[in-house]
C-alpha positions as CSV (number, residue, x, y, z in Angstrom):
1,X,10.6,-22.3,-16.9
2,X,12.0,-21.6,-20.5
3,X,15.9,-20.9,-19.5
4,X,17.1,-18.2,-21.7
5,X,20.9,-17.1,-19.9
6,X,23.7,-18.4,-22.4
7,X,26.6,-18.5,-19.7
8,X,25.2,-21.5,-17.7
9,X,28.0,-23.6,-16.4
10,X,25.8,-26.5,-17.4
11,X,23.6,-25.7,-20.3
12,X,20.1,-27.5,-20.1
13,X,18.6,-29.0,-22.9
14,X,14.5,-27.8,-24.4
15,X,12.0,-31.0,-23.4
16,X,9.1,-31.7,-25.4
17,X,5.5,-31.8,-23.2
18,X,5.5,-34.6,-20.8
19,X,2.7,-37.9,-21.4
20,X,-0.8,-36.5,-20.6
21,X,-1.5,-39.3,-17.8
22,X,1.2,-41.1,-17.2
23,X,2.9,-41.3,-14.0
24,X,5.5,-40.0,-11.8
25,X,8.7,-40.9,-13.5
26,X,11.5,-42.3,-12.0
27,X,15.0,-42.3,-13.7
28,X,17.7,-45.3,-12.8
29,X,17.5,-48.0,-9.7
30,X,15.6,-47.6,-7.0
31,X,16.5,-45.4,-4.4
32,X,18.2,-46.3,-1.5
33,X,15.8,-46.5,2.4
34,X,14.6,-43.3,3.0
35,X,14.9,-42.1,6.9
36,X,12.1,-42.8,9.6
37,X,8.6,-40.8,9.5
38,X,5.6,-40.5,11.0
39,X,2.1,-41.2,9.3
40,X,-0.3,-38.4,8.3
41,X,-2.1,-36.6,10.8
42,X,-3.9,-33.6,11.4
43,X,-1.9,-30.8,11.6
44,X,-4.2,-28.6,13.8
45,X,-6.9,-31.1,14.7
46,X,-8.8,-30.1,12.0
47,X,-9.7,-26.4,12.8
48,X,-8.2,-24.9,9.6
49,X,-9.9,-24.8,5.9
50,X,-7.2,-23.4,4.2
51,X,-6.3,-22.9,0.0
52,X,-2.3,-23.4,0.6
53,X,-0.6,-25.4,3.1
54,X,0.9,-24.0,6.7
55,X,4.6,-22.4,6.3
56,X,6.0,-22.0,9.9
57,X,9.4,-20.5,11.6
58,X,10.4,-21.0,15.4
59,X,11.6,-17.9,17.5
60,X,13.4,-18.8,20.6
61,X,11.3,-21.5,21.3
62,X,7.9,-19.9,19.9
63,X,6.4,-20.9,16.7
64,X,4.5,-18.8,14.7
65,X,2.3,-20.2,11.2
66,X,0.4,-18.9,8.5
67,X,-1.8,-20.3,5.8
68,X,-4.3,-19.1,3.1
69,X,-7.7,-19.4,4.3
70,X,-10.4,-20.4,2.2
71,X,-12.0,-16.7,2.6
72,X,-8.4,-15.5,1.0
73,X,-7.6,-14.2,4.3
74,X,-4.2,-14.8,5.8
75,X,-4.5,-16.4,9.0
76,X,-2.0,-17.3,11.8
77,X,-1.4,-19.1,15.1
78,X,1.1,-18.4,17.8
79,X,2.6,-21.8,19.5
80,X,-0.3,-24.1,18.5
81,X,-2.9,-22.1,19.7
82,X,-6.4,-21.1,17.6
83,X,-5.9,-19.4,14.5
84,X,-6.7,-15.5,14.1
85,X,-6.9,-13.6,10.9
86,X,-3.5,-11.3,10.4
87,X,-4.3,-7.9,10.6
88,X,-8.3,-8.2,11.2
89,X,-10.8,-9.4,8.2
90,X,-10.2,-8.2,5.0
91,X,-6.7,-6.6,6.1
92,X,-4.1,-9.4,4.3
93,X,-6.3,-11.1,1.3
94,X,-4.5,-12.8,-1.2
95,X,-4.6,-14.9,-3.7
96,X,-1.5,-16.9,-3.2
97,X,0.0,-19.1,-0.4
98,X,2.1,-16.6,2.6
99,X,5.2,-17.1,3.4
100,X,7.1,-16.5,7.1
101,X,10.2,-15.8,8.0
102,X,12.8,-14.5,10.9
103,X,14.1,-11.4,9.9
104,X,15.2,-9.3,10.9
105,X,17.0,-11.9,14.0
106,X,14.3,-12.6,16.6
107,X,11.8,-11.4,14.6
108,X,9.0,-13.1,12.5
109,X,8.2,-11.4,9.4
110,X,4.9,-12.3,6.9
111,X,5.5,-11.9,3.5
112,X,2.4,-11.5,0.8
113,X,1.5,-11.4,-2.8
114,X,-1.4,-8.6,-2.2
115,X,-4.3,-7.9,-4.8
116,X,-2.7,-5.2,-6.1
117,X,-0.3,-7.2,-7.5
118,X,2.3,-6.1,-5.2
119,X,4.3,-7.6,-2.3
120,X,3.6,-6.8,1.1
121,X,5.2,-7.7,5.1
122,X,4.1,-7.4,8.5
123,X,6.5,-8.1,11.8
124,X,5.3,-9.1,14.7
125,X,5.9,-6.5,17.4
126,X,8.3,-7.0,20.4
127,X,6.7,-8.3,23.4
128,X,3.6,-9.2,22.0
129,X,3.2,-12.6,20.4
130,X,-0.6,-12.6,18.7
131,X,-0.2,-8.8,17.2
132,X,1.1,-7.9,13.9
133,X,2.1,-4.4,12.4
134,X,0.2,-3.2,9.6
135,X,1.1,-3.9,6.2
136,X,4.0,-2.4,4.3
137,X,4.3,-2.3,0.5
138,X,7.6,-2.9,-0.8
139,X,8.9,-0.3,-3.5
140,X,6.0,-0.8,-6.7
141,X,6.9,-2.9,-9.6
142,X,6.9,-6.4,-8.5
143,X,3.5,-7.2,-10.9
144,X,3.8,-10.8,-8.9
145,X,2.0,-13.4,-10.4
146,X,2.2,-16.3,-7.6
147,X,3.5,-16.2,-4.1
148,X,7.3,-14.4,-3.2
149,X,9.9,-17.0,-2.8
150,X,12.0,-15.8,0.2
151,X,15.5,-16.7,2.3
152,X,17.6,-15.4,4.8
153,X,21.2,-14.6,3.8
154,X,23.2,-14.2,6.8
155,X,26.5,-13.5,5.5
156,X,24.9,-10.1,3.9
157,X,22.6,-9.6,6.9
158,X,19.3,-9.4,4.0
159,X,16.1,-11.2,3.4
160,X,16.3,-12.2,-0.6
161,X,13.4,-12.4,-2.4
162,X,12.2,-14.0,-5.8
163,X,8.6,-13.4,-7.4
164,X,7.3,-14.3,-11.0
165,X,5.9,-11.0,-12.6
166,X,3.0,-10.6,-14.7
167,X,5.5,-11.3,-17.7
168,X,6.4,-14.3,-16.2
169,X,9.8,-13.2,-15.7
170,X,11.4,-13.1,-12.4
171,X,11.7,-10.2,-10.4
172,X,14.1,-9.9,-7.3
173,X,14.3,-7.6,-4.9
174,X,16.6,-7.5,-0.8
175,X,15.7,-6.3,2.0
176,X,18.5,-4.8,4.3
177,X,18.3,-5.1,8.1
178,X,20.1,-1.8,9.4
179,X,20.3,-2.6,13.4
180,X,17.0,-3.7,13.5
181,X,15.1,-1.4,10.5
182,X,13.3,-3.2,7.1
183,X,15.8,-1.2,4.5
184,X,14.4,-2.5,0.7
185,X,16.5,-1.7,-2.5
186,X,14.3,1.1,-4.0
187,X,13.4,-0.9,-7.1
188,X,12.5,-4.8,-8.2
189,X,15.2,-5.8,-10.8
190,X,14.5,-8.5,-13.6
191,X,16.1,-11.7,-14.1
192,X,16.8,-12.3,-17.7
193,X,17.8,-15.8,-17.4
194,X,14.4,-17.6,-16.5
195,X,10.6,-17.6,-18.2
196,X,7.5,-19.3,-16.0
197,X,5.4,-21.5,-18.4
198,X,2.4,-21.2,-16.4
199,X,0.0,-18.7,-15.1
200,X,-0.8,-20.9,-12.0
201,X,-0.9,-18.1,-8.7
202,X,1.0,-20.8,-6.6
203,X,3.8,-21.2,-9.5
204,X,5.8,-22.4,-6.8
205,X,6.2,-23.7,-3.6
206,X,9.3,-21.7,-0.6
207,X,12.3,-23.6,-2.2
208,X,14.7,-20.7,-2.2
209,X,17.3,-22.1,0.3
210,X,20.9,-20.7,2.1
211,X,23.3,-23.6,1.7
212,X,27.0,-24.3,1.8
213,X,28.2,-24.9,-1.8
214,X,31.2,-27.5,-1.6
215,X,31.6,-27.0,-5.6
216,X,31.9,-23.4,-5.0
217,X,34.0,-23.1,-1.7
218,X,31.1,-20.4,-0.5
219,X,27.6,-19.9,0.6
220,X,25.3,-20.1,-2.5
221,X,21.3,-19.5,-2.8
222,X,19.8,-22.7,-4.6
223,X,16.4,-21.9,-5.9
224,X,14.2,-25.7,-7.3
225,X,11.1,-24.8,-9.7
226,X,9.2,-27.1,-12.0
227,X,10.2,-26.4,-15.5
228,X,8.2,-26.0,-18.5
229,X,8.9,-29.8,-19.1
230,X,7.3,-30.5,-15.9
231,X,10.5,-31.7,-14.1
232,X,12.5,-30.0,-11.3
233,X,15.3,-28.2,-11.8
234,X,18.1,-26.6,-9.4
235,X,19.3,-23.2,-10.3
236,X,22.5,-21.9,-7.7
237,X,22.9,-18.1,-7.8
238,X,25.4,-16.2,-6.1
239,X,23.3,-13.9,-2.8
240,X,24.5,-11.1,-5.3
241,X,22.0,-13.1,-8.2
242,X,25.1,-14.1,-10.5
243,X,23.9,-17.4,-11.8
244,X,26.2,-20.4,-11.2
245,X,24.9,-23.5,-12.6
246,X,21.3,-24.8,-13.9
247,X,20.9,-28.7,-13.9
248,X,17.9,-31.0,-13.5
249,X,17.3,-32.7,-10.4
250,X,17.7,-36.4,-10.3
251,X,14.9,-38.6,-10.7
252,X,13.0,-37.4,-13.6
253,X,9.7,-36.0,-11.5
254,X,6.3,-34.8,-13.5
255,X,5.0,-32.4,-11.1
256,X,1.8,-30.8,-11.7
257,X,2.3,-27.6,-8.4
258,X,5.5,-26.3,-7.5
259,X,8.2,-27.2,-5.5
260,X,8.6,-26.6,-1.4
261,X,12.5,-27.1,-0.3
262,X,13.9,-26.7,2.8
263,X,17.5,-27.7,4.2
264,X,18.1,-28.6,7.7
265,X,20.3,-27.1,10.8
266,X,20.6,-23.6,12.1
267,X,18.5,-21.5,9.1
268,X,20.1,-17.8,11.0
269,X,23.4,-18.8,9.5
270,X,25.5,-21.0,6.6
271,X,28.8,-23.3,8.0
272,X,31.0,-24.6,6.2
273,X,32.9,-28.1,5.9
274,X,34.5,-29.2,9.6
275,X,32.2,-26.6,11.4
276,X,29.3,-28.0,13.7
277,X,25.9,-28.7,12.5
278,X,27.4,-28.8,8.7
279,X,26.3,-32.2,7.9
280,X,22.4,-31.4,9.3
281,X,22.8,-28.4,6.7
282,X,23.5,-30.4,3.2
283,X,20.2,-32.3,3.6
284,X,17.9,-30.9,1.8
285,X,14.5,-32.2,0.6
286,X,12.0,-31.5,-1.8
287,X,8.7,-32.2,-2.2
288,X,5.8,-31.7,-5.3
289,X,2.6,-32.6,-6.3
290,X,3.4,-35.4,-8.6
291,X,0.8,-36.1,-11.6
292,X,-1.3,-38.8,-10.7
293,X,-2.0,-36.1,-7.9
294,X,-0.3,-37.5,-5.0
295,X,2.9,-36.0,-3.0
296,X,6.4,-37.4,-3.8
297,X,8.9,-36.2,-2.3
298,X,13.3,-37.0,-2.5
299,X,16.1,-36.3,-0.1
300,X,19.5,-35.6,-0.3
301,X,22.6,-35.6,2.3
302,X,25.3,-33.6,0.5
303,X,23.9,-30.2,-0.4
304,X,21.4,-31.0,-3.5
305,X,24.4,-32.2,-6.0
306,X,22.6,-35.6,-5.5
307,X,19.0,-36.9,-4.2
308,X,18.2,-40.7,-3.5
309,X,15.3,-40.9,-5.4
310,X,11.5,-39.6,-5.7
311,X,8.8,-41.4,-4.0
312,X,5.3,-41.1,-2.3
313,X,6.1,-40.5,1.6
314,X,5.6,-43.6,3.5
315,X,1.8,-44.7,4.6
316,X,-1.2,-43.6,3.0
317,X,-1.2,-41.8,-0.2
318,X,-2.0,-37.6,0.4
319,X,-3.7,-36.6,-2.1
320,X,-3.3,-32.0,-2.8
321,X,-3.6,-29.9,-5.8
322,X,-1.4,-27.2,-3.8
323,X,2.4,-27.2,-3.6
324,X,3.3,-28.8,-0.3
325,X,5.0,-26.9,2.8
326,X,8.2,-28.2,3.6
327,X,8.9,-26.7,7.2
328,X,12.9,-27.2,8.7
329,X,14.2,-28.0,12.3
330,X,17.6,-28.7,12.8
331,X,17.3,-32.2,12.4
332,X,13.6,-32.5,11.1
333,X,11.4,-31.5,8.2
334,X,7.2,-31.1,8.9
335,X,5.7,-32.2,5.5
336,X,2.0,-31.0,5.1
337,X,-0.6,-30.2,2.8
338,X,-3.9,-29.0,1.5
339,X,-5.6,-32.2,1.6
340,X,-8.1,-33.2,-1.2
341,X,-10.9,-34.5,0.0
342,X,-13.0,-35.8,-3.2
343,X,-10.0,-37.6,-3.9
344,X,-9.7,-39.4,0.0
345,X,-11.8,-39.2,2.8
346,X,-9.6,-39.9,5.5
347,X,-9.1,-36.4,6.1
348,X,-12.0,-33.4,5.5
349,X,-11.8,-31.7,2.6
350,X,-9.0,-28.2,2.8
351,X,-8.0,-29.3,6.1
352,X,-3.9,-29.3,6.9
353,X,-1.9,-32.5,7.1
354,X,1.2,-33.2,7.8
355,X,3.8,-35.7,8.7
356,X,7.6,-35.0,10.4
357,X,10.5,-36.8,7.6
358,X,13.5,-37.2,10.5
């Protein structure tokens, strides 16, 4: 992204185009031992073909996931079980990655980049776990290029989301929950602070996140993108969209896709220092498609002011040309991808795989 808001607390500096070919970068010493995780496995036993990788959220116990087939549909599963297309055939095609999320509370709610351009959602309906309602367009004038970034910000009871227009400029847009009803502002507003620098349709990965911000003595939104340079960067906002501070991530990455993000603990709500399950919520990690076309990922344990370090995951090198999905527990992350079959053959070509980063 070309930064163009003057009030940054931290200005950021124009980079030049990155080294065609050279690999990831890593600035200063080597990071310190990342925590335990699993090897790569499949994520479904190797049912799905999919364009994007799986984004998931746990109800009470049930989890629900969603993925980009390779027919453009949108498909889910309920709990592990076989995947079904969301809404019927031809009822949610896209061209981008979905996203899911609980709103409003108890609820799971798909969100979509549609053909028209426009964003759409579905809910699931009470009492039944495997049907969706039909599809509701949010007010016209989103233009989305890529897939809707999206987060839950419980202190204003809203759903925030973020979307790259067909300007490349970043539209924004809430949705209100009023005892239970989707309320959303009547009209997209534009962001004057940020410019994409690509036309990619997965621009970027979910890595809009609800955190505490120690600097700030409040909850903040923290969005990470890959700049126009290539690296990633961490832009705090205000959940009214007042822009706090803009700074490169540690670590110097060269990511080729976007960014997924995800923070730890209790996603419903945002504690504070002293308060229970604080410390699960400032770990946040990151993860990219680095360009030697392998996932690297980093981690860091006090709220994304610092990460320990880029690196591929431990085991075998997972090879994707889509922006991983970074999927939070309260004390987990699930790590998977579109795996790239021409470039390994441990796994088929599309399928999902994933790995859980404790």
């Amino acid at each position: 992204m070309a930064i163009r808001r003057k009030h940054v607390t931290r200005g950021w500096r124009a980079v030049v185009a990155t080294l065609i070919g050279s690999v990831l970068v890593l600035a200063g010493a080597q990071s310190p031992a990342h925590a335990a995780e699993t090897e790569w496995s499949s994520f479904d036993a190797n049912q799905a073909r999919v364009l994007s990788g799986v984004y998931s959220v746990t109800i009470n116990g049930a989890t629900y996931d969603v993925t980009e087939g390779t027919d453009h549909n949108i498909w889910f599963r309920y709990n592990g079980g076989r995947w079904n297309p969301l809404g019927g055939f031809n009822e949610s095609r896209t061209s981008s990655p979905p996203r899911i999320v609980e709103f409003p509370p108890g609820r799971a709610m798909a969100v979509i980049r549609g053909l028209d351009g426009e964003i759409w959602y579905s809910q699931v309906n009470s009492g039944s776990a495997n049907f969706w309602t039909s599809w509701t367009r949010l007010p016209s004038g989103a233009r989305a290029l890529g897939s809707p970034m999206v987060t839950v910000i419980p202190s204003a009871g809203a759903l925030s989301i973020e979307v790259a227009n067909a300007n490349r400029q970043i539209n924004t847009m809430s949705l209100w929950d009023r005892n239970g009803q989707i309320s959303p502002n009547d009209h997209w507003a534009i962001e004057p602070y940020a410019l994409l620098g690509t036309n990619a349709t997965d621009i970027e990965g979910n890595s809009q996140i609800a955190i505490y911000g120690d600097a700030y003595y409040r909850a903040v939104n923290q969005t990470y993108f890959t700049g126009t340079d290539h690296h990633v960067w961490n832009m705090t906002l205000t959940p009214e969209y007042t822009i706090l501070d803009l700074h490169e991530v540690d670590g110097g990455a060269e990511c080729i896709s976007g960014v997924g993000a995800a923070r730890l603990g209790n996603q419903s709500t945002v504690v504070g220092p002293g308060q229970p399950g604080y410390a699960e919520q400032q770990r946040v990690l990151l993860s990219c498609i680095g360009n030697d076309g392998y996932v690297w990922e980093t981690q860091s344990s006090d709220g994304g002011r610092t990460f320990n370090g880029w690196r591929h995951p431990a085991g075998m090198l997972a090879p994707s040309s889509s922006t991983p999905a970074v999927n939070p527990s309260n004390n987990s992350w699930s790590l998977n991808v579109r795996w790239n079959g021409a470039r390994s053959t441990a796994f088929p070509d599309n399928a999902v795989v994933a790995k859980r980063i404790n």
